[in-house]
LUMSEKE-197730 format. One line per 5 residues: number of its first residue (from 1); for each residue x, y, z of N, C-alpha, C. Coordinates in Angstrom, 3 decimals. Each point is the difference from the previous one (the first is absolute). Layout:
N
NUM) X/Y/Z/X/Y/Z/X/Y/Z | ...
//
This chain:
214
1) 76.478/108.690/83.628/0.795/1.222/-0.192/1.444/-0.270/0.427 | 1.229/0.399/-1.053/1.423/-0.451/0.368/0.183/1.136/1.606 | 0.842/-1.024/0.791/0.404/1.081/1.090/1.243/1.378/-0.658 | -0.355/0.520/0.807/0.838/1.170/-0.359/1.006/0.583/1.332 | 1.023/0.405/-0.503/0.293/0.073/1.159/-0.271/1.809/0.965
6) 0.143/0.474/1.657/-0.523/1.013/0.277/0.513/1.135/-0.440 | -0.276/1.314/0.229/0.279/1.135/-0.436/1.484/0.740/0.346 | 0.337/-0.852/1.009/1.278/0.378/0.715/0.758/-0.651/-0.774 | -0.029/-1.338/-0.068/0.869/-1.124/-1.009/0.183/0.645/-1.695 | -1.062/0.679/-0.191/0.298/0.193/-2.028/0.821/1.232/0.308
11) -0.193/0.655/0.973/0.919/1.420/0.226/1.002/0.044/0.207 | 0.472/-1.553/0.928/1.720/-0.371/0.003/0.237/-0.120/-1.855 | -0.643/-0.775/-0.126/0.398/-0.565/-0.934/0.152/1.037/-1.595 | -0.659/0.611/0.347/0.055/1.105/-1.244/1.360/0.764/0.038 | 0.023/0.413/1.581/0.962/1.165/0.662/1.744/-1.114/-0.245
16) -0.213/-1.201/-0.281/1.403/-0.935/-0.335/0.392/0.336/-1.423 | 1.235/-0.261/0.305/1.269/0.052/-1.381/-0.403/-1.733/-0.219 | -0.446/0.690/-1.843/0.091/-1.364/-0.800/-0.661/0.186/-1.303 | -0.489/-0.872/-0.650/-0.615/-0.173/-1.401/-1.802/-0.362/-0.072 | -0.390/-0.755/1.040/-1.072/-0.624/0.025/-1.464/0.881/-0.474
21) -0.624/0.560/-0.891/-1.062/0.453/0.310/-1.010/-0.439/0.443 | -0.920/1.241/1.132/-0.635/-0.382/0.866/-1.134/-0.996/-0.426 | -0.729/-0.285/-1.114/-0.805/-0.886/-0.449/0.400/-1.250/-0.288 | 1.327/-0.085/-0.328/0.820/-1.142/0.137/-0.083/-0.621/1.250 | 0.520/0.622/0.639/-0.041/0.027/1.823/-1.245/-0.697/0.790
26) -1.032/0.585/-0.511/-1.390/-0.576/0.687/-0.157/-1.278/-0.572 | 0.133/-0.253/-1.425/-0.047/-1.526/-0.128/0.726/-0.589/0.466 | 1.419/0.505/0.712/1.145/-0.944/0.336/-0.737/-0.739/1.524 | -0.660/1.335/0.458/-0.126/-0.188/1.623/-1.590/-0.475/0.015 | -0.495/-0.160/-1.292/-1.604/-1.263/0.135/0.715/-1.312/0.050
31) 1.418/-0.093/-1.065/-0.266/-1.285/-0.013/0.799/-0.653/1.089 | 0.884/0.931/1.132/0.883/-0.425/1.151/-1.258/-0.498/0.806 | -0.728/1.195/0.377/-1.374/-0.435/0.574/-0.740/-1.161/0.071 | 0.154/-0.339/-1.196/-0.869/-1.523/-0.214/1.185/-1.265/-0.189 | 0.862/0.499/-0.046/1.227/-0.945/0.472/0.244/0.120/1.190
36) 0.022/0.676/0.639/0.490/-0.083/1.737/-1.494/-1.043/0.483 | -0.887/0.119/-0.226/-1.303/-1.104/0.291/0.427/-1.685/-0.371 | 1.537/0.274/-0.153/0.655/-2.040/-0.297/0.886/0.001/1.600 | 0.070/0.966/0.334/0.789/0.040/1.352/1.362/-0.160/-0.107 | 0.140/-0.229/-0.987/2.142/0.306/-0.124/0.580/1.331/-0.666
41) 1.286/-0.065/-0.236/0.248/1.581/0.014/-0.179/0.295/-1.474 | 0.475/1.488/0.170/-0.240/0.341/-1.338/1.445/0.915/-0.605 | 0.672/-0.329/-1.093/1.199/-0.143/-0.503/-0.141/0.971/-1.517 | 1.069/1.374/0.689/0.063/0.427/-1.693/1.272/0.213/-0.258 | 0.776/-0.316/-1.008/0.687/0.156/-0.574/0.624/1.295/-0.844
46) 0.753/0.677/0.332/-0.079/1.450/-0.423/-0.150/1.123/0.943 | 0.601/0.542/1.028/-0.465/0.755/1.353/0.302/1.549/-0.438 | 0.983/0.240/-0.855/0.565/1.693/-0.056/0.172/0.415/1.089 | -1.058/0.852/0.277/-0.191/0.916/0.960/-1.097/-0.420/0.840 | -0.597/-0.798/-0.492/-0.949/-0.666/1.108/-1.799/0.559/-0.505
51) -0.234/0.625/-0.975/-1.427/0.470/-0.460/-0.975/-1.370/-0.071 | 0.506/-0.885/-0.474/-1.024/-0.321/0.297/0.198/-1.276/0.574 | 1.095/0.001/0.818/0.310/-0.645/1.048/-1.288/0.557/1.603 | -0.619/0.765/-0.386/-0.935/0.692/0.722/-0.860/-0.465/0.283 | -0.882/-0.202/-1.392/-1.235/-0.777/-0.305/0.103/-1.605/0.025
56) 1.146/-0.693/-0.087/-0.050/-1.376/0.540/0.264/-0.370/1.740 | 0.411/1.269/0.559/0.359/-0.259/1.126/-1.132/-0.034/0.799 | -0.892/1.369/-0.507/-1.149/0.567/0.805/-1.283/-1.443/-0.262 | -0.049/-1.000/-1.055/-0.688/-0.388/-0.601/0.416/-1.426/1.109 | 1.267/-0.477/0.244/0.444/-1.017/0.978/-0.320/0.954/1.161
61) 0.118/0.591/0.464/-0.038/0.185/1.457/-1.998/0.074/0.690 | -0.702/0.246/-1.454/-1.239/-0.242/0.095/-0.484/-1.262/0.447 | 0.532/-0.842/-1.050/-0.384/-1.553/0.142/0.766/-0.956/0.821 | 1.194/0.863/1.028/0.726/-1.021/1.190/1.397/-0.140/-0.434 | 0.120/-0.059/-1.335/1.130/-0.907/-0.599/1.185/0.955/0.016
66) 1.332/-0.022/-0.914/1.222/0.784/-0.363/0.007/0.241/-1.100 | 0.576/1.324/-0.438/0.483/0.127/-1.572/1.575/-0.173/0.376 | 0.642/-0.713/-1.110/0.881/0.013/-0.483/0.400/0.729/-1.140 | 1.169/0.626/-0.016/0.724/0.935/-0.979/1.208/-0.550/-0.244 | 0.534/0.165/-1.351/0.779/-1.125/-0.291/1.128/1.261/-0.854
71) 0.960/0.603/-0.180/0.936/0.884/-0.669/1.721/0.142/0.366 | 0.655/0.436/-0.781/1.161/0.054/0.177/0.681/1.227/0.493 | -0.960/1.072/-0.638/-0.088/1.489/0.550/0.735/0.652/-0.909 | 1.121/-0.388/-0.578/0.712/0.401/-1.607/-0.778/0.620/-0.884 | -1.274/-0.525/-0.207/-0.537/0.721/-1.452/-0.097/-0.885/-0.587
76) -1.132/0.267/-1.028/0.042/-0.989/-1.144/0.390/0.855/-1.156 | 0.199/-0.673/-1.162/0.676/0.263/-1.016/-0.606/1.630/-0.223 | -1.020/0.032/-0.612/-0.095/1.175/-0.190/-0.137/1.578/0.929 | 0.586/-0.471/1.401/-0.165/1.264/0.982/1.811/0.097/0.032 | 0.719/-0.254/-0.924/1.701/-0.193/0.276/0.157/1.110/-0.521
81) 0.837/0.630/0.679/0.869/1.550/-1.069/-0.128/0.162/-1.850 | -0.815/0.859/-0.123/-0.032/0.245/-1.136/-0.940/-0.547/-1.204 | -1.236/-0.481/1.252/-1.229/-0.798/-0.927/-1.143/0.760/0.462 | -1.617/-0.445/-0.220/-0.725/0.635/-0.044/-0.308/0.526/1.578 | 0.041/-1.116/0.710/-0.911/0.100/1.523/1.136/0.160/0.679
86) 1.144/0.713/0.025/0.989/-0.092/0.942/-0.460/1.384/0.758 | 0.168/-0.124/1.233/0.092/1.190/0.896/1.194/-0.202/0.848 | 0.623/0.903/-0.122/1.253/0.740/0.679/-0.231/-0.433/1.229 | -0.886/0.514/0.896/-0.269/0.171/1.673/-0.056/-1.219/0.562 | -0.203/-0.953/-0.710/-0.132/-1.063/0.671/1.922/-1.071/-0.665
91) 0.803/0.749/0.039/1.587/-0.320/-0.513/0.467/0.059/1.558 | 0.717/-0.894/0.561/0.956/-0.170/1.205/1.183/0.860/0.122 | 0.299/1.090/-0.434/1.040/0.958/-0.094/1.483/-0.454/0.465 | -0.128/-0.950/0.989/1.332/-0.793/0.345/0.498/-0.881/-1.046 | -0.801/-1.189/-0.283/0.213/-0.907/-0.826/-0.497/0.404/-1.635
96) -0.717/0.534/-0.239/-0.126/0.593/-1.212/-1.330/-0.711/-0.902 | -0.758/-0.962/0.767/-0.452/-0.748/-0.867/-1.447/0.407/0.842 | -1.102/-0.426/-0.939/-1.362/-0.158/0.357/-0.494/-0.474/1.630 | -0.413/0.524/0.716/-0.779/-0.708/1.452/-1.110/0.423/0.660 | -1.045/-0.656/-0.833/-1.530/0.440/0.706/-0.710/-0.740/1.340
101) 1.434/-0.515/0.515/-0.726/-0.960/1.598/0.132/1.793/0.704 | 0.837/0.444/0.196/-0.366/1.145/0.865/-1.973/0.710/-0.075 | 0.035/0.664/-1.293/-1.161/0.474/-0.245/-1.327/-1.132/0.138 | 0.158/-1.686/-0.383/-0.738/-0.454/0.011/-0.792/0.002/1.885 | 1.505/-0.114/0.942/-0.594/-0.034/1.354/-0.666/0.955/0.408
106) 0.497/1.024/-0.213/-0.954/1.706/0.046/-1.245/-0.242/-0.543 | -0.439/-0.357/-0.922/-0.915/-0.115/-0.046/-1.259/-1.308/0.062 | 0.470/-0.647/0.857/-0.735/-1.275/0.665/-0.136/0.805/1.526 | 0.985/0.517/0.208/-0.171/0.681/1.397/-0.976/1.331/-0.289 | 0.358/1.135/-1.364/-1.354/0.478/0.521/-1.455/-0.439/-0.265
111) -0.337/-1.312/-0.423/-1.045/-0.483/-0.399/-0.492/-1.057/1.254 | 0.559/0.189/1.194/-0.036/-1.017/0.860/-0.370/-1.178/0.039 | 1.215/-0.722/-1.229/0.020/-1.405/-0.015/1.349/-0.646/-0.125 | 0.660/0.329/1.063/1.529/-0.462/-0.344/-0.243/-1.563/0.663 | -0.901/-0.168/1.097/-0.581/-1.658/0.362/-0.486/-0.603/-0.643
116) -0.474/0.293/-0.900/-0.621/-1.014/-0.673/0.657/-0.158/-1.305 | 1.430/0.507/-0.405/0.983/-0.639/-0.864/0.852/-0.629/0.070 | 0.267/-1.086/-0.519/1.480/-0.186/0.037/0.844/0.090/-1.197 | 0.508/0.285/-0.103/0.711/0.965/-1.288/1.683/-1.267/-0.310 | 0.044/-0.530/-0.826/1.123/-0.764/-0.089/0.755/1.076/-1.168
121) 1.376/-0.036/0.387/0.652/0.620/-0.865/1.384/-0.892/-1.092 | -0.333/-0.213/-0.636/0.859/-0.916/-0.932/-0.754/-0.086/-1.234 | 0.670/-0.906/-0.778/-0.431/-0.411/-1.373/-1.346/-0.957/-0.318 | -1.004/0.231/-0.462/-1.026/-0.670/0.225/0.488/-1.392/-0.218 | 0.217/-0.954/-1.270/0.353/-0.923/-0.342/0.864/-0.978/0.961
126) 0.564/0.960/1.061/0.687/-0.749/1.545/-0.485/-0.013/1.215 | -0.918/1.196/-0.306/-1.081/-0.325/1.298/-1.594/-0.956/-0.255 | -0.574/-0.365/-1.348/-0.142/-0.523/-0.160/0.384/-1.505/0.210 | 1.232/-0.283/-0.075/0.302/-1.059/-0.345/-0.066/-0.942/1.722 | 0.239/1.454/0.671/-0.170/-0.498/1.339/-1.020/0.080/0.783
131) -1.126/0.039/-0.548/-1.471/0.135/0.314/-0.943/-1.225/-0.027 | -0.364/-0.280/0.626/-0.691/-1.390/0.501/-1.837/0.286/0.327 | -0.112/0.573/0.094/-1.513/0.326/0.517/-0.919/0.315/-1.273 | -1.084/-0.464/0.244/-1.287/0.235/-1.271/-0.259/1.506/0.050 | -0.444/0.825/-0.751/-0.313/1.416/0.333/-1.405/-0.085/-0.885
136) -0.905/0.970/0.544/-0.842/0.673/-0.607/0.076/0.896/-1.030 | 0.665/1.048/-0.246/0.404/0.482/-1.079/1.636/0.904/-0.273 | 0.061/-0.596/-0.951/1.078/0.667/-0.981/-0.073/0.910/-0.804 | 0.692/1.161/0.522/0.217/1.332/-1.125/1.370/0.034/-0.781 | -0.502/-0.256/-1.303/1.306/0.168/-0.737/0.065/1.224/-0.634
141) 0.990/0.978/0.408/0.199/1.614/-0.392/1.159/0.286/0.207 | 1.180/-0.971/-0.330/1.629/0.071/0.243/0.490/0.706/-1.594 | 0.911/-0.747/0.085/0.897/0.492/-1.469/-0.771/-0.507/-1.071 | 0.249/1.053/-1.149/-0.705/-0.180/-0.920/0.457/-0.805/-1.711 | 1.194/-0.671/0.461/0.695/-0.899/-1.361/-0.399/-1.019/0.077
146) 0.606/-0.838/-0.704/-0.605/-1.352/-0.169/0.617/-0.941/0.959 | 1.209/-0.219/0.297/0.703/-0.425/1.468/-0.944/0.534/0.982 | 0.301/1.092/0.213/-0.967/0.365/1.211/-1.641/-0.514/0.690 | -0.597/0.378/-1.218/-1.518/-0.214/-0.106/-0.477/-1.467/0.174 | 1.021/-0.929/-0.564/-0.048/-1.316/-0.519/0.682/-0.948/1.904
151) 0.741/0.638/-0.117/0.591/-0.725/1.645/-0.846/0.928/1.238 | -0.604/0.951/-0.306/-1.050/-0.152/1.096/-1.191/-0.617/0.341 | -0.240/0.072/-1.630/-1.699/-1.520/-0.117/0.646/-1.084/0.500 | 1.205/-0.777/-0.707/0.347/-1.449/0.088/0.699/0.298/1.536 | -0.026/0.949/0.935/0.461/-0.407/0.822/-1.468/0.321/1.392
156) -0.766/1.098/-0.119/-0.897/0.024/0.629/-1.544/-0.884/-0.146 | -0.304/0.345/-1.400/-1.477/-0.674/-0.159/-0.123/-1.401/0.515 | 1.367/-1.103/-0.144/-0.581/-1.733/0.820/-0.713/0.581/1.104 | 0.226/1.018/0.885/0.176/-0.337/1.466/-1.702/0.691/0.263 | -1.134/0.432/-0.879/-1.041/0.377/0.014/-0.625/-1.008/0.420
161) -1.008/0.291/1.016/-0.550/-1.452/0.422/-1.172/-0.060/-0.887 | -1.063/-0.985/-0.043/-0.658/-0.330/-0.643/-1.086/1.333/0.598 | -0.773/0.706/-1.269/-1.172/0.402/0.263/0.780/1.794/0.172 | 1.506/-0.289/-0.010/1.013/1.572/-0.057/-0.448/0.915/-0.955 | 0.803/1.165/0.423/0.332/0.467/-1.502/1.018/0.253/-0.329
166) 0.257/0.241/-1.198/1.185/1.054/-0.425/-0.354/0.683/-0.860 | 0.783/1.254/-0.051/-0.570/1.488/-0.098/1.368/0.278/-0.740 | -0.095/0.211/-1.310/0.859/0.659/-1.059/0.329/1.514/-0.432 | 0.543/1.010/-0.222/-0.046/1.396/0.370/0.575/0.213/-1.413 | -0.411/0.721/-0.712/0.792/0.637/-1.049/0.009/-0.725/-1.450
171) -1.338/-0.762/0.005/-0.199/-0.998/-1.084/-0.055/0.537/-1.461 | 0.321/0.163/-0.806/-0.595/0.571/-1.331/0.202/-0.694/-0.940 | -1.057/0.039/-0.851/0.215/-1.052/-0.936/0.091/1.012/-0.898 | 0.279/1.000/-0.535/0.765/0.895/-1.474/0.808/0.159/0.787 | 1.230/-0.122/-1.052/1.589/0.526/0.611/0.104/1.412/-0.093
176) -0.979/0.847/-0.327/-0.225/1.211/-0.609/-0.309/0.845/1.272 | -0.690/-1.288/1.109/-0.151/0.878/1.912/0.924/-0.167/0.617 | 0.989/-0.840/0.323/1.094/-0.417/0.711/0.305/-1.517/-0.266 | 0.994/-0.312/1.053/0.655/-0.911/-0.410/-0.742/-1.234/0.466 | 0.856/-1.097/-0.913/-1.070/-1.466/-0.627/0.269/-1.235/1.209
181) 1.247/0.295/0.595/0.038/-1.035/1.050/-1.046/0.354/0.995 | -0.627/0.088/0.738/-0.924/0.136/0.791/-1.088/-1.032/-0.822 | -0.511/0.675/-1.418/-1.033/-0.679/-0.988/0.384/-1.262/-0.160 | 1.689/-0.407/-0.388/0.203/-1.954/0.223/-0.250/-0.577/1.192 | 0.110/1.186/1.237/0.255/-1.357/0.635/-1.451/-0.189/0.574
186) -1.027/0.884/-0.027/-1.558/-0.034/-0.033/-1.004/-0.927/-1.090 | 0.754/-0.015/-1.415/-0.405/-1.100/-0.311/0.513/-1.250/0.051 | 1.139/-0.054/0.759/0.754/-1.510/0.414/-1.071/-0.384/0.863 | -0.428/0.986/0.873/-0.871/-0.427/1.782/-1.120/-0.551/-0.762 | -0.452/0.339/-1.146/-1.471/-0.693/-0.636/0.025/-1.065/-0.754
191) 1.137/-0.230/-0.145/0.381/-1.124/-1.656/0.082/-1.112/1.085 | 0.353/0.330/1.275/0.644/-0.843/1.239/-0.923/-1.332/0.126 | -1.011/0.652/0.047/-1.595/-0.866/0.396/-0.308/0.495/1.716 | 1.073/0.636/0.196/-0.076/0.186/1.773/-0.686/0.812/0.440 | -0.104/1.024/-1.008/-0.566/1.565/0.533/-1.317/0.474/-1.230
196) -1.064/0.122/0.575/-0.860/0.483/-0.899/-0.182/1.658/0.478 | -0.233/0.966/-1.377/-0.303/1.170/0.319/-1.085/0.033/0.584 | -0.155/1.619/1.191/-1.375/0.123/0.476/-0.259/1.407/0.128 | 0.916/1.009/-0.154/-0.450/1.308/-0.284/1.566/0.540/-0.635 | -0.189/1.359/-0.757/1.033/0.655/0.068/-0.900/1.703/-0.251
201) 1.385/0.749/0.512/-0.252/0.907/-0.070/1.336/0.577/-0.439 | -0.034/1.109/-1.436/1.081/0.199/-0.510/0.853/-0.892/-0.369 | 1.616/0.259/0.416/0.377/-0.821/0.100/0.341/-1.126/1.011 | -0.782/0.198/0.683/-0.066/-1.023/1.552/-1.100/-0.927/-0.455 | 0.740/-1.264/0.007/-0.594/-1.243/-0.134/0.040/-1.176/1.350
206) -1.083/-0.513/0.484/-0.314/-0.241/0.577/-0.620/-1.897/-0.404 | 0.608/-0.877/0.824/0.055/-1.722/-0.381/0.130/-0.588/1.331 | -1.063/-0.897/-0.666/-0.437/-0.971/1.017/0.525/-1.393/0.468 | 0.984/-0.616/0.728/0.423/-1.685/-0.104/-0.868/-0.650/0.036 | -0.582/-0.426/-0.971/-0.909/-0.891/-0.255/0.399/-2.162/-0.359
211) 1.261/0.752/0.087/0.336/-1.470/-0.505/1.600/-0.256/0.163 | 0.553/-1.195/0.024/1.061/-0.553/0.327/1.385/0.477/-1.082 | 1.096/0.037/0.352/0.963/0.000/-1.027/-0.130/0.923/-0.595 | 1.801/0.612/-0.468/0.111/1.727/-0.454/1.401/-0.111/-0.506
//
């Protein structure tokens, strides 16, 4: 039976500003679960507001280890003034531009897991680049273009240790559900030879390092 996470944890997590639906969510936090059982941390890419920065945290702090959160706090393309997912409330009124590190800490603090994150704030592709350690799993749920999507695989997935995962968010294969970068760079992870599929749910896809080179 996949772990799930407790009743207090899906209630932060529901009660958070973000996109994730909750069935999405439970597969995210089976497969942290059975990734935190490699004993290294666990790394997602994409933080917002921190939703389901929740369920990887609660899922590391089970199994000993750290989640890592990886964002710039700007926004991604489509939460910018005048697109679909933009919300006002989360705009810096001084500087004028997008900043969800405020709201994201609020809510790690009311979910009581601000210890067991560490939250890097910069550009993935540079904090990547300065990352040295094998991880257990990778959540890719950042920007959704082809730059974006494409320099978070080629910059996170090497660093999956053998037997990892990585965990894809927003996959669709009709362009008719959303957008297709997420879907390239999910079938790049398979064409790879590195990553074999092992569950998905929706669009949350879920891969295994099974093998060398990516």
């Amino acid at each position: 039976m996949a772990a799930a996470p407790k009743p207090e944890i899906l209630a932060a997590f529901e009660a958070a500003k973000g996109f994730m639906p909750a069935d999405e969510g439970l597969a995210l936090y089976a497969a942290a679960a059975e990734a935190g059982a490699l004993g290294l941390p666990l790394v997602e890419v994409g933080t917002y507001c921190g939703r389901s920065t929740i369920l990887l945290a609660d899922a590391a702090r089970e199994a000993g280890v750290m989640a890592v959160t990886v964002d710039h706090h700007r926004g991604s393309e489509e939460q910018q003034p005048g697109w679909e997912y933009h919300d006002p409330t989360v705009v810096d009124p001084e500087v004028g531009r997008m900043d969800t590190l405020p709201t994201f800490r609020r809510t790690l603090h009311a979910a009581g897991l601000e210890e067991h994150v560490i939250a890097l704030v910069g550009r993935s592709p540079q904090a990547a680049a300065l990352w040295r350690a094998p991880v257990g799993l990778v959540f890719i749920d950042g920007g959704h273009t082809d730059e974006h999507a494409t320099a978070d695989y080629e910059g996170w997935a090497p660093h999956v240790a053998a037997d990892g995962l990585l965990v894809i968010h927003d996959v669709f294969a009709d362009p008719a559900d959303g957008g297709q970068a997420p879907y390239r760079v999910y079938r790049r992870a398979l064409e790879s030879g590195a990553f074999t599929e092992i569950s998905a749910h929706r669009s949350l896809h879920v891969l295994r390092r099974t093998g060398p080179g990516i």
